[in-house]
VOGU-3710 file (C-alpha; in Angstrom, 3 decimals, decimal comma):
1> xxxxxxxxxx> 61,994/42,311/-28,702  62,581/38,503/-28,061  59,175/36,335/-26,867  61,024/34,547/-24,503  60,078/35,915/-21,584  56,501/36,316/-22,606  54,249/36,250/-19,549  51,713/33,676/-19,288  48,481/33,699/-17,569  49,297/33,106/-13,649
11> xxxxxxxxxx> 45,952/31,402/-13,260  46,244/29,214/-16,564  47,802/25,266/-16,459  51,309/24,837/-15,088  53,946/23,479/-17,384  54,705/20,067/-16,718  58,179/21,237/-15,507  56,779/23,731/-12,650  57,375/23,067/-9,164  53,958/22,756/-7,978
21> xxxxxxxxxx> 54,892/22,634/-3,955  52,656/21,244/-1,604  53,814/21,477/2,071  52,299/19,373/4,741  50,601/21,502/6,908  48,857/24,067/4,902  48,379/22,376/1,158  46,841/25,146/-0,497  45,773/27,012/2,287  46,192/30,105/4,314
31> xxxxxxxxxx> 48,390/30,192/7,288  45,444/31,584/9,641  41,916/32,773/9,179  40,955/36,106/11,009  37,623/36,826/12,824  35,843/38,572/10,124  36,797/35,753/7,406  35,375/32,963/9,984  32,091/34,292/11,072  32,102/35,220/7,043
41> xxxxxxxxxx> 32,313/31,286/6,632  29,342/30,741/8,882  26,818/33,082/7,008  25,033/29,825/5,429  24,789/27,668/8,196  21,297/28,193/9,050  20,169/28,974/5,093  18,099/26,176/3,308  20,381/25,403/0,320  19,017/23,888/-2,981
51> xxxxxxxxxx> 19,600/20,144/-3,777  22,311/20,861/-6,234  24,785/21,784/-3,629  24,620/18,211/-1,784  24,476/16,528/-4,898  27,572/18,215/-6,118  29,011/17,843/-2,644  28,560/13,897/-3,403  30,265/14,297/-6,358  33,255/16,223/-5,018
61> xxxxxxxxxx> 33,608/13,021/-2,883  33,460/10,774/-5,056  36,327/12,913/-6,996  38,120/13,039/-4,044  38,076/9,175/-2,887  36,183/10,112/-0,110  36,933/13,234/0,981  36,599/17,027/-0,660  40,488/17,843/-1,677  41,438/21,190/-3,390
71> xxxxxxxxxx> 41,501/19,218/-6,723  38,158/17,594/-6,221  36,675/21,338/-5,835  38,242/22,332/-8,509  37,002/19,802/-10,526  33,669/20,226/-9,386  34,134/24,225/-10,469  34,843/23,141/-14,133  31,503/22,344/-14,656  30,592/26,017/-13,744
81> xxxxxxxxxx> 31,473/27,278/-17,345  33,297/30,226/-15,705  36,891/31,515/-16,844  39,565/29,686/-15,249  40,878/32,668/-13,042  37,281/33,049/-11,824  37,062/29,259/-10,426  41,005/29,384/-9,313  39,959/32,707/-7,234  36,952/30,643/-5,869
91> xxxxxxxxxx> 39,080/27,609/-5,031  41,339/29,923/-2,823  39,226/31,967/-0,844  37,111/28,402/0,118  40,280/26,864/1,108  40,911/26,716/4,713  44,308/25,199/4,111  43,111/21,885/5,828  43,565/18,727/4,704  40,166/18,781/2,960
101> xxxxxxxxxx> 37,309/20,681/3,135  34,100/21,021/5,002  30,744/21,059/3,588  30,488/24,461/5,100  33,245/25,680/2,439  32,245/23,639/-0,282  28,572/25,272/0,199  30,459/28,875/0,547  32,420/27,715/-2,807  28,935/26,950/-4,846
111> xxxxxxxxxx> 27,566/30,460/-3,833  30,654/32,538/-4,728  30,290/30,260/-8,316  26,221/31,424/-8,324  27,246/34,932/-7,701  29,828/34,676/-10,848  27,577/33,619/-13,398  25,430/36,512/-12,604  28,081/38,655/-13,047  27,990/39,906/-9,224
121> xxxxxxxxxx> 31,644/39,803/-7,320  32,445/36,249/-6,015  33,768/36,828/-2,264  32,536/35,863/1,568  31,024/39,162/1,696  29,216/38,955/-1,243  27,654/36,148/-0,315  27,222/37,175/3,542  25,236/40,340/1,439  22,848/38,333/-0,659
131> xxxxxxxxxx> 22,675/34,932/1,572  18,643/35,212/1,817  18,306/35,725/-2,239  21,476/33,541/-3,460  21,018/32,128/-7,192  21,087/28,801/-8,297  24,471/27,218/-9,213  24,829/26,216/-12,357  27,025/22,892/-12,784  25,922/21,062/-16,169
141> xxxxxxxxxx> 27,318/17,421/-15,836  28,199/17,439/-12,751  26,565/14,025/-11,667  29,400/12,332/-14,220  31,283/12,461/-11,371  30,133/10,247/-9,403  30,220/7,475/-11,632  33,672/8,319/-12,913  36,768/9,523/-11,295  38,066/12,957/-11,274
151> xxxxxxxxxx> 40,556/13,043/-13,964  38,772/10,659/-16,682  35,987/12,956/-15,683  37,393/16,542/-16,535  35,858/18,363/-19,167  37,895/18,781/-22,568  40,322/21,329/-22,399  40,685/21,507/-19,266  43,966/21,163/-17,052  44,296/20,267/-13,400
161> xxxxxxxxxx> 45,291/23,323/-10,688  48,807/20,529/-10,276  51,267/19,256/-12,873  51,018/15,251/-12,560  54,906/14,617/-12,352  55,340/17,282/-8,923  57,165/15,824/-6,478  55,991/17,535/-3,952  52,373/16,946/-4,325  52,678/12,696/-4,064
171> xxxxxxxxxx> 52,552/11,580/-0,837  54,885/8,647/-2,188  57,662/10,997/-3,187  60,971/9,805/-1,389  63,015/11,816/1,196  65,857/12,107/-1,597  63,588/13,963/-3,931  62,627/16,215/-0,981  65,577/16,872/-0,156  67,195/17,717/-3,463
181> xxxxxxxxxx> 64,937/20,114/-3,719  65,304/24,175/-2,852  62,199/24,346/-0,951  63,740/21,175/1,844  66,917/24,013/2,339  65,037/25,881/4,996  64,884/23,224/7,467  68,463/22,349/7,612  70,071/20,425/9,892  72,880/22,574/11,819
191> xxxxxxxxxx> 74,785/19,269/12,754  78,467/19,597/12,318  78,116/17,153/9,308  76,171/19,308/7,488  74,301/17,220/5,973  70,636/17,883/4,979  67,809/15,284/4,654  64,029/15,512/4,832  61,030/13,787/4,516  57,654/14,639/3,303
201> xxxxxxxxxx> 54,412/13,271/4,289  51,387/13,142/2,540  49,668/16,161/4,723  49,622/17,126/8,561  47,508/15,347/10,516  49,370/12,027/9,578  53,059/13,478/9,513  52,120/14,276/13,621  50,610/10,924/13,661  53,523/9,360/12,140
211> xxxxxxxxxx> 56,074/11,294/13,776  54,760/9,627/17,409  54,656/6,898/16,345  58,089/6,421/15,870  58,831/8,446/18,981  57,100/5,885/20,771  58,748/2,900/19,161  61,649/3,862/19,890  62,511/4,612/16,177  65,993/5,746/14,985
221> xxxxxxxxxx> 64,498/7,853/12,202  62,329/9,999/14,525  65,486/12,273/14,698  65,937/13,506/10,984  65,302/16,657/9,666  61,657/18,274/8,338  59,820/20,318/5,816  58,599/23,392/7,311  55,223/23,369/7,129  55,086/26,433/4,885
231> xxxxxxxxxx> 52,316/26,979/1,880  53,876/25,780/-1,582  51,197/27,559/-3,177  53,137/27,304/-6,494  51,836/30,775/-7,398  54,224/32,986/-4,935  57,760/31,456/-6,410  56,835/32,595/-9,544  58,387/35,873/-9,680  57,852/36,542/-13,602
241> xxxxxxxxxx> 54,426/36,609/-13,066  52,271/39,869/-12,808  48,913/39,682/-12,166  48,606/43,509/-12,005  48,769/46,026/-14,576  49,266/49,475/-13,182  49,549/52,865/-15,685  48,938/56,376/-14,917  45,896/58,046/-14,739  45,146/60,633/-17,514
251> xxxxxxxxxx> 43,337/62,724/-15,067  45,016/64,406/-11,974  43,497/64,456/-8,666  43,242/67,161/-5,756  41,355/70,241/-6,771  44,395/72,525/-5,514  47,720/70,782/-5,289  47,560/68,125/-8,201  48,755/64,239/-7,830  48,988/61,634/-9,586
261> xxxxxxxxxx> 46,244/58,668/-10,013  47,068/55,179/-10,849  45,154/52,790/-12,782  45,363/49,059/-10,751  43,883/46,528/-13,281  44,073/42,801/-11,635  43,287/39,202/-13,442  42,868/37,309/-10,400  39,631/39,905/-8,786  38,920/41,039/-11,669
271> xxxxxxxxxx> 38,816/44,671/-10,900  40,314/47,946/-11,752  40,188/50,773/-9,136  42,320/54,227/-8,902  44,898/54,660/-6,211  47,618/56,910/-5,121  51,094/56,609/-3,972  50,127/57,296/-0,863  47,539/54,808/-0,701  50,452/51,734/-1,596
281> xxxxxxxxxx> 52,202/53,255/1,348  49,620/52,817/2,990  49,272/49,321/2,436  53,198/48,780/2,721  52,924/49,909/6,238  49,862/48,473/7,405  51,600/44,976/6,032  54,595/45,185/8,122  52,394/46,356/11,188  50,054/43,767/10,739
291> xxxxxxxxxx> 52,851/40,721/10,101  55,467/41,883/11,588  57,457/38,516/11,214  56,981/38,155/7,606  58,688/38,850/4,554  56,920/41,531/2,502  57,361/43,448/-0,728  59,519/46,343/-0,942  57,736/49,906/-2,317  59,532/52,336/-4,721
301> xxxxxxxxxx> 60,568/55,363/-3,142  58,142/58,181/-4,620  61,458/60,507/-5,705  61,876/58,311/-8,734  58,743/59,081/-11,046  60,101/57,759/-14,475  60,377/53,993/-12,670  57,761/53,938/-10,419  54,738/52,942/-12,169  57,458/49,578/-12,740
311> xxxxxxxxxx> 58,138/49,536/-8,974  54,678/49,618/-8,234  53,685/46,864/-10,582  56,375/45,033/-8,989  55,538/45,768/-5,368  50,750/45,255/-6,132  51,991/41,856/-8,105  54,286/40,405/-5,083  51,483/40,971/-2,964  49,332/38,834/-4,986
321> xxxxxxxxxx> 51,395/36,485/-5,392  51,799/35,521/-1,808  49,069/33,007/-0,181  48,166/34,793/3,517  48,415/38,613/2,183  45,874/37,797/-1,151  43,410/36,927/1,404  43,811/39,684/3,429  40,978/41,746/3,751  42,131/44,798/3,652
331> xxxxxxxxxx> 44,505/43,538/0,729  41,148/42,830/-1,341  39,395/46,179/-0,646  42,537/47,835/-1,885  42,352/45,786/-5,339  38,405/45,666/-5,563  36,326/48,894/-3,967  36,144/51,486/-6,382  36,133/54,055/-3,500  38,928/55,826/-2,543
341> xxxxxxxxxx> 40,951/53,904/-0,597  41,097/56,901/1,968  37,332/56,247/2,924  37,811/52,676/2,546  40,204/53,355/5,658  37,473/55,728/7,624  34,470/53,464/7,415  36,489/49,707/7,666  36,997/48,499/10,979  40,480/47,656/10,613
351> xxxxxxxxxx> 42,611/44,998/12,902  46,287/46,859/13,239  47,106/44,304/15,828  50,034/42,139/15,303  49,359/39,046/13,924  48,972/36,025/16,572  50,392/32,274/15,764  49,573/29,222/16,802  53,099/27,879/16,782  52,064/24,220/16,888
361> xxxxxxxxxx> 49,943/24,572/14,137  52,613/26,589/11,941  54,760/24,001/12,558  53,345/20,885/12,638  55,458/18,249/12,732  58,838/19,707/13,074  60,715/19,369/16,457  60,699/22,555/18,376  65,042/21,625/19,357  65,237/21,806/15,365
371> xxxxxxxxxx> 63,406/25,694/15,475  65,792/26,342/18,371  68,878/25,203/16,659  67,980/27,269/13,192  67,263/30,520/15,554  70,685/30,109/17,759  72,105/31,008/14,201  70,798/33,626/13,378  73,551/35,819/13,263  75,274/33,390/10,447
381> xxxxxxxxxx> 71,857/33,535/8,496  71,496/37,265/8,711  75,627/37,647/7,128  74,600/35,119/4,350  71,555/37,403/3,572  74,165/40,252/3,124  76,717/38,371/1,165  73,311/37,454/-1,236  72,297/41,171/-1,485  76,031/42,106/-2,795
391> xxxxxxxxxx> 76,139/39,240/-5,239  72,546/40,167/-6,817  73,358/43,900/-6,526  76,783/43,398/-8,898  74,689/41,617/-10,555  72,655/43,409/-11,913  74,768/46,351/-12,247  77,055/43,890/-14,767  73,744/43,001/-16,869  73,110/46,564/-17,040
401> xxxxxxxxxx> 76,427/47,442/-18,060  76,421/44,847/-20,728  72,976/46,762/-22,609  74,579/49,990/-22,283  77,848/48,650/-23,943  75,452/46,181/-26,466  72,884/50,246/-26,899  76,506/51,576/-27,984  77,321/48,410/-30,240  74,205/48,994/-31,866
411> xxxxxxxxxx> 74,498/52,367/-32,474  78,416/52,511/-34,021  76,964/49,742/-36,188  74,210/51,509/-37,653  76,148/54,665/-37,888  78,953/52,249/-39,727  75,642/51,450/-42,455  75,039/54,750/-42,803  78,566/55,124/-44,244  77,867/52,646/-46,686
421> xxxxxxxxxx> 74,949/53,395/-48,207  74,927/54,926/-51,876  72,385/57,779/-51,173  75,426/58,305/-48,708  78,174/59,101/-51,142  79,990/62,172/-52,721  78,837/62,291/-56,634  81,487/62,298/-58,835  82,955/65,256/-60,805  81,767/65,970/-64,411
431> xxxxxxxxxx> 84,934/67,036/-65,604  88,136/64,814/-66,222  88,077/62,110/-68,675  84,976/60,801/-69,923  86,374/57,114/-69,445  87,101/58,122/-65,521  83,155/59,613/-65,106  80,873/56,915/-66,865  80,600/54,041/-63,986  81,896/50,879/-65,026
441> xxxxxxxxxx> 80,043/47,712/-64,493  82,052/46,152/-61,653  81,285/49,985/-59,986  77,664/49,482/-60,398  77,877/46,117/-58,892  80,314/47,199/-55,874  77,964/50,155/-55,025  74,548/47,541/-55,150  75,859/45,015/-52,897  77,210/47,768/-50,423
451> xxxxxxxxxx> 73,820/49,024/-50,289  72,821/45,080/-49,176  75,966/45,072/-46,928  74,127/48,297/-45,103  71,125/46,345/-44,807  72,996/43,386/-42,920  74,945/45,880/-40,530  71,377/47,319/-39,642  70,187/44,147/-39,244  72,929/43,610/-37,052
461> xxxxxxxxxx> 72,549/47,256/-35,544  68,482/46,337/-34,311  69,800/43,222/-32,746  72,370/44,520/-30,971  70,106/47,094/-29,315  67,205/44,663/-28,897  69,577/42,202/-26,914  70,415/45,444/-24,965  67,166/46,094/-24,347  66,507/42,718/-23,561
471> xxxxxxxxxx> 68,933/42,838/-20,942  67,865/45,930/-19,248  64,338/44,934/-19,036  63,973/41,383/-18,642  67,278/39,627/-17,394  67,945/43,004/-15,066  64,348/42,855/-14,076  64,700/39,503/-12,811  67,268/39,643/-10,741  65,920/42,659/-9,224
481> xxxxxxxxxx> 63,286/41,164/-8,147  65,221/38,058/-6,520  67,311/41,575/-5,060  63,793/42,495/-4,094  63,371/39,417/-1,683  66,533/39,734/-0,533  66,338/43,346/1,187  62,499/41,609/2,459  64,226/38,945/3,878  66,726/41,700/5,407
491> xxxxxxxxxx> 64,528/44,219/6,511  62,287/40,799/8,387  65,410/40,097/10,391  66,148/43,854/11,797  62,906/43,831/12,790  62,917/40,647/14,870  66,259/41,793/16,037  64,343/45,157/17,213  61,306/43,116/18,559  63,405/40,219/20,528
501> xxxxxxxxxx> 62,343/38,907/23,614  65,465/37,435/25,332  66,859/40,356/27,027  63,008/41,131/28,867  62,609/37,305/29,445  66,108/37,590/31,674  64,804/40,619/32,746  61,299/39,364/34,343  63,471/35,936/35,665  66,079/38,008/37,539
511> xxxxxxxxxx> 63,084/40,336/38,637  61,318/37,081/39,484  63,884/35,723/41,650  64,333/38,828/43,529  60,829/38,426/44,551  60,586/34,830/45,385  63,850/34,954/47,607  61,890/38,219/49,757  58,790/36,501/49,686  60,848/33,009/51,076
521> xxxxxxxxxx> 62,638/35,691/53,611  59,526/36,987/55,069  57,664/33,358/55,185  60,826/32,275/56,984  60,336/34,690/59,906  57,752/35,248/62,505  54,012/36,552/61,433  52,796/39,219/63,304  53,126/42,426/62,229  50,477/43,578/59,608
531> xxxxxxxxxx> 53,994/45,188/57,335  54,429/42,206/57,319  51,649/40,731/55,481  51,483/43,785/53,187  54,660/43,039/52,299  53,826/39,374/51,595  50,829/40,309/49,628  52,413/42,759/47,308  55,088/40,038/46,893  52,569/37,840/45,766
541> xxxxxxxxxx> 51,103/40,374/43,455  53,790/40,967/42,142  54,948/37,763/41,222  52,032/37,030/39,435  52,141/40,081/37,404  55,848/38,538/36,797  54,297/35,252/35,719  51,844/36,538/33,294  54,448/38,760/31,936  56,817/35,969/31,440
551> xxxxxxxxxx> 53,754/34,070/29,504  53,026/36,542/26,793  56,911/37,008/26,522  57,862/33,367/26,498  54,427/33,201/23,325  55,837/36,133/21,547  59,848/34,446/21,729  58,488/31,383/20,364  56,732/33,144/17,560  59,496/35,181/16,208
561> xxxxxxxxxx> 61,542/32,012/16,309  58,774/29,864/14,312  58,318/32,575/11,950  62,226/32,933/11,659  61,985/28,967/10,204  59,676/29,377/8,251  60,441/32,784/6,448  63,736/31,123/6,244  62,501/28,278/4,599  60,729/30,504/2,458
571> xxxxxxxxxx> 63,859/32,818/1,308  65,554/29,583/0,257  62,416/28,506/-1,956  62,976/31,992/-3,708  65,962/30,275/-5,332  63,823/28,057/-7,160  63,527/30,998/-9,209  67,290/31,175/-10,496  66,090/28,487/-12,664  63,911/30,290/-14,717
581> xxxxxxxxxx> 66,417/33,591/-14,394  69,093/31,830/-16,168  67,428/29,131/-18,344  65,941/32,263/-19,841  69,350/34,373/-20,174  71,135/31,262/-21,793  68,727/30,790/-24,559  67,959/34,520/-25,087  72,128/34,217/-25,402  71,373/31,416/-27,830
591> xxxxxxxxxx> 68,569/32,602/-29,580  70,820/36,048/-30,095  73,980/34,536/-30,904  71,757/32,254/-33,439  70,446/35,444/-35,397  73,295/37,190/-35,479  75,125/34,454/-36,628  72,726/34,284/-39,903  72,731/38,152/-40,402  76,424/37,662/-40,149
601> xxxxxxxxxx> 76,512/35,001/-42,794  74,327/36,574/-45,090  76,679/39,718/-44,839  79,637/37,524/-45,883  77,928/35,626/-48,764  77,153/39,369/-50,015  80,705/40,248/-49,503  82,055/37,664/-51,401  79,982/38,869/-54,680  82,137/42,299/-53,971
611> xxxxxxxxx> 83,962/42,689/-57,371  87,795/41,907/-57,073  89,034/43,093/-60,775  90,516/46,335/-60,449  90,595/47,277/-63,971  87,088/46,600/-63,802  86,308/50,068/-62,113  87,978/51,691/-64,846  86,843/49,748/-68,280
//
């Protein structure tokens, strides 16, 4: 089986070609932070730290240039001693996904690293649980940051969270490189040029700042085109990566009808807990109840046993990978508490409510026309979705024809060495002439080198089958999993097509106007009769009834449309992944082609020593 696709360790050091994204207006972050995580992040306000956490608060702004960035924490974490995973878990669940962080986080950050290195579980509500008795952090060195910056400052070894050369995380990077990029595709310009440019500031706050700026001088470039403000967190376009290891359970569960248990083993908490099917559909469903206007991971169906524990994998290690849904809290239980997930679901107070968005915030700087303009086609969007989930499904079914045809190369080629083998072949009779039955010396040498010829076609044989195999499992895999975010991306848009507004909002407005043009009627006319002013007060109910109506379904319009963008946006950052796909299936191509060229050459150099005399098989 060829290394090449070898997975790496999703919490390690990029490569210095990865595409570390970093979008304006959530670097890092979480889009959102629900009730329980916030008063979570309050637990330490009113607890008397020790010094070390101002002190290495200093120092994290001194890394920083003034301010507390994501890098500056993490670099203040190195000094921990912990594994990297364990600091890169930390660094998450602190960040707020603003533009730096509070001393409030920071503090939350040191306590989750005290709980680690005494082996206790490094989350909010660990450290909500043991706020009154937290240990002392441990950060050896630490103080060498503030009299040296953060990266001359980094402890050998050690690698920053971002590559150096991403464009996308330099505020000085220029609209060009933006724009050539995948990620820029999802806020397209639907001119009838179409043309696509964008620009990327250096974080939020300023882009808005910047943005009116030009409004209000009168600036020509305040019309161009924008990065959605989606999280780049590099971690969720990497679709080779698994952070979860799932394999069956040796022992059964139920005590009368039997099912199987399932091992979940994950890097990034840590943890290993037993689950069901039922429990991941569970979780699949509470997902697409609780973000309704989200892409999510697709679950195997359960009538397909021999690929499931794959599926699953798949479906636990998508999850993961995606910002909001790691820091989920019911997402964590289901990777961390050892109970079964059943009672998790009894004693939790669970939020099933529909997610709510601040659309300004999502979107940040991006003109609400432009959101508009991207929803009015969505009908286009939704048939280029299609034509994407026919090309990946012939796709795939061509790579898996080509290891069944390279399974049945393999096999005709080692039944071919079989044939060729001198254990292989009929002895020859003991009667005739003596001269006929003693083998001659060119027969001896014909029947040695066919033996090394065998060798060379089996040689030949196991590669053939391992480039099959190759192809099944790895290149297939691949693209299934880009098929994967397809049918997400799919299954997103019949949903908002189910949960669309525009039909009730022309619905309340007609209802509206019905009511305002009797209400006018009756103003119009006479008082007097107390009908009358019935009539005029349920009018006036009634219309605002109609108003608040209109409200919620004016809010709930304008979120599917934001969330349309952005998932958009999103689906076209998925195609950063092609990349990897096919760099990989060239060079495995190469790399094949490469061996089997040598095997092939090594069979001809023994076929050339084939004796040609003929009267040498007879001397």
């Amino acid at each position: 089986m060829s290394d090449l696709y070898d997975i790496l360790d999703p919490w390690g050091p990029p490569s210095s070609g990865a595409t570390n994204a970093s979008a304006p207006a959530s670097t890092g972050g979480i889009l959102g932070v629900s009730n329980l995580e916030e008063s979570s992040r309050r637990c330490l306000d009113n607890v008397a730290l020790p010094v070390v956490y101002a002190v290495a608060f200093s120092a994290a702004q001194k890394a920083g240039g003034g301010r507390v960035t994501r890098d500056a924490l993490q670099q203040t974490l190195e000094f921990s001693g912990l594994p990297r995973h364990v600091t890169g878990q930390i660094v998450l669940t602190a960040d707020t996904g603003a533009d730096s962080l509070a001393q409030r986080d920071f503090n939350l950050a040191l306590a989750m690293v005290a709980l680690a290195q005494k082996n206790m579980s490094p989350t909010l509500e660990s450290v909500m649980f043991h706020k009154e008795d937290l240990p002392v952090p441990e950060l050896d060195g630490v103080e060498t940051l503030i009299s040296s910056n953060m990266h001359s400052s980094m402890p050998p070894g050690r690698g920053r969270l971002d590559a150096p050369d991403d464009p996308w995380s330099s505020a000085s990077a220029g609209s060009g490189a933006v724009a050539s990029s995948t990620a820029a595709l999802g806020s397209m310009s639907l001119a009838t040029n179409g043309t696509e440019t964008a620009s990327l500031p250096a974080n939020a706050d300023s882009a808005k700042k910047e943005h009116q700026q030009r409004t209000a001088g009168g600036d020509s470039s305040a019309s161009q085109t924008y990065v959605p403000g989606i999280n780049m967190d590099e971690l969720q376009w990497k679709l080779d990566k698994e952070d979860v290891s799932i394999k069956e359970s040796a022992e059964k569960g139920g005590i009368v009808f039997k099912h199987t248990n399932y091992e979940i083993s994950t890097r990034s908490f840590s943890s290993m807990v037993v689950r069901r099917y039922r429990d991941f559909d569970w979780i699949s469903n509470y997902l697409v109840t609780r973000y309704p206007y989200r892409m999510h991971a697709n679950i195997p169906p359960k009538g397909f046993p021999d690929n499931r524990i794959k599926g699953l994998t798949r479906f636990a290690s998508a999850i993961l990978r995606i910002p909001f849904l790691r820091r989920d809290a019911l997402v964590i239980q289901f990777f961390t508490n050892t109970d079964e997930f059943g009672h998790v679901l009894k004693v939790g107070n669970l939020d099933m409510e529909a997610e709510d968005i601040d659309v300004d915030d999502e979107l940040g700087n991006t003109p609400w026309p432009e959101v508009q303009q991207t929803y009015a086609a969505f009908d286009d969007f939704y048939a280029q979705v299609a034509r994407d989930e026919e090309r990946y499904r012939t796709q795939i079914t061509s790579l898996e024809k080509i290891a069944r045809y390279k399974q049945a190369i393999g096999d005709e080629l080692n039944v071919y060495s079989d044939t060729m083998r001198l254990i292989n072949a009929p002895r020859e009779s003991v009667s005739g002439s003596r001269k006929f039955h003693v083998q001659a010396a060119s027969k001896r040498t014909l029947d040695s080198n066919l033996n090394e010829l065998s060798m060379s076609f089996s040689d030949a044989s196991l590669l053939e089958k391992a480039h099959g195999e190759v192809q099944k499992t790895i290149s297939a895999e691949y693209l299934r999993r880009m098929y994967d975010v397809v049918i997400s991306m799919k299954l997103m848009m019949d949903r908002m097509r189910r949960m669309e507004k525009r039909k009730d909002i022309q619905r309340v407005c007609e209802r509206n106007d019905t009511n305002r043009k009797a209400m006018a009627q009756l103003n119009g006319e006479s008082p007097g009769a107390d009908s009358d002013r019935s009539s005029i007060d349920r009018l006036e109910r009634l219309l605002r009834e109609d108003a608040a109506e209109l409200q919620l379904l004016n809010h709930e319009q304008r979120c599917i449309e934001a969330r349309f963008y952005l998932e958009l946006a999103r689906y076209k950052c998925y195609e950063s992944f092609l990349q990897t796909h096919y760099h990989g299936y060239i060079e495995e191509q190469i790399k094949h082609h490469t061996m089997t060229l040598n095997a092939w050459k090594q069979a001809l150099s023994t076929a050339d020593d084939l004796p040609t005399d003929p009267l040498g098989f007879i001397s």
